[in-house]
Each structure stands twice: as structure tokens, then as C-alpha cells.
C-alpha positions, 0 to 999 in steps of 0.5 A: 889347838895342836893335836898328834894323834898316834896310832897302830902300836901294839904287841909284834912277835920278832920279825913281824911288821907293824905300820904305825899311823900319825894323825895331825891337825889344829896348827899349820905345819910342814908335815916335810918336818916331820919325824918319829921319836921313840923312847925306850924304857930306861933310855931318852927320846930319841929320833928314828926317822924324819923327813929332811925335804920333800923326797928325802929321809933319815934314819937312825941307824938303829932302824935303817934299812928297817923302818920307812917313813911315808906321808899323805898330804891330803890326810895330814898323816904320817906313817912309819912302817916297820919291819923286821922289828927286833927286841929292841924296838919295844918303846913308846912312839911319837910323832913330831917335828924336828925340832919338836912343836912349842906350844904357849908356855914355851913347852914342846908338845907331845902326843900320847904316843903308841906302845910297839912291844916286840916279843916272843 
């Protein structure tokens, strides 16, 4: 069974780092497709960053400059680091492909995600 593992969310002040860590296993997949979702309250999911190729990356524009994904093939892990993290960046984040993974039922999966909260 597939399993997303976040991890490395907590309370940041403004300004401050955090790199958050994700953990896949159980179903074969392109971790070159993979991507971070964060959704905010009140607002919807929305991709920050994802890798397009195996060298190559997107950022939201809200993020860029800010935030960089990174992977480790043999630990089937991605990271997000982030920097410079704003008010704004407070959500709940998840790791997945672009397009997310469907599992039986026809349903995308999703993780538990991991809380970031940027605040004074």
C-alpha cells in the first residue's frame, strides 16, 4: 500500500528555515514527478513546487526564490527546504505526484500532511 510520510512541520518565526522531509514507499513511482501541495486555511490545495525532469524544477510564484525542492533516490525521499518563510506560508503540506497518485476507488491519496505556522 502506498504510504506518504511528511515530516519537519512545526512552529517557525518570520524569516526563519524549516526543511520539511518526505518519506515514500509501498508503490512504484517516479519520484521525478513528485511535488509539494500546500493548502492554507480557507484556501485550496495548491502546488508549490515540483520536479518537471530529473535536473529540472517549478515553483509557485509565491515560493520562488524561497523555497527548493531536493530529493534522495536511495531513501526515496523528497525535501522541501524553505527559507525566508512569511506569514503566509502557514498551511498544511503534502507531498505528492503531479497529478496526485490514485489508489483503488478512483480516489487521489493523500498523506497527513505537516503543519508549517509562521509567526511571531
Amino acid at each position: 500500500q502506498v504510504q506518504l510520510v511528511e515530516s519537519g512541520g512545526g512552529l517557525v518565526q518570520p524569516g526563519g528555515s524549516l526543511r520539511l522531509s518526505c518519506a515514500a514507499s509501498g508503490s512504484i513511482f517516479s519520484i521525478n514527478a513528485m511535488g509539494w501541495y500546500r493548502q492554507a486555511p480557507g484556501q485550496e490545495r495548491e502546488l508549490v513546487a515540483r520536479f518537471t525532469s530529473a535536473i529540472t524544477t517549478r515553483y509557485a510564484d509565491s515560493v520562488k526564490g524561497r523555497f527548493t525542492i531536493s530529493r534522495d533516490y536511495a531513501k526515496n525521499t523528497v525535501y522541501l527546504q524553505m527559507n525566508s518563510l512569511k506569514p503566509d506560508d502557514t498551511a498544511v503540506y503534502y507531498c505528492n505526484k503531479d497529478p496526485p497518485l490514485i489508489i483503488s476507488g478512483g480516489m487521489p491519496y493523500w498523506g497527513k500532511g505537516t503543519l508549517v505556522t509562521v509567526s511571531s
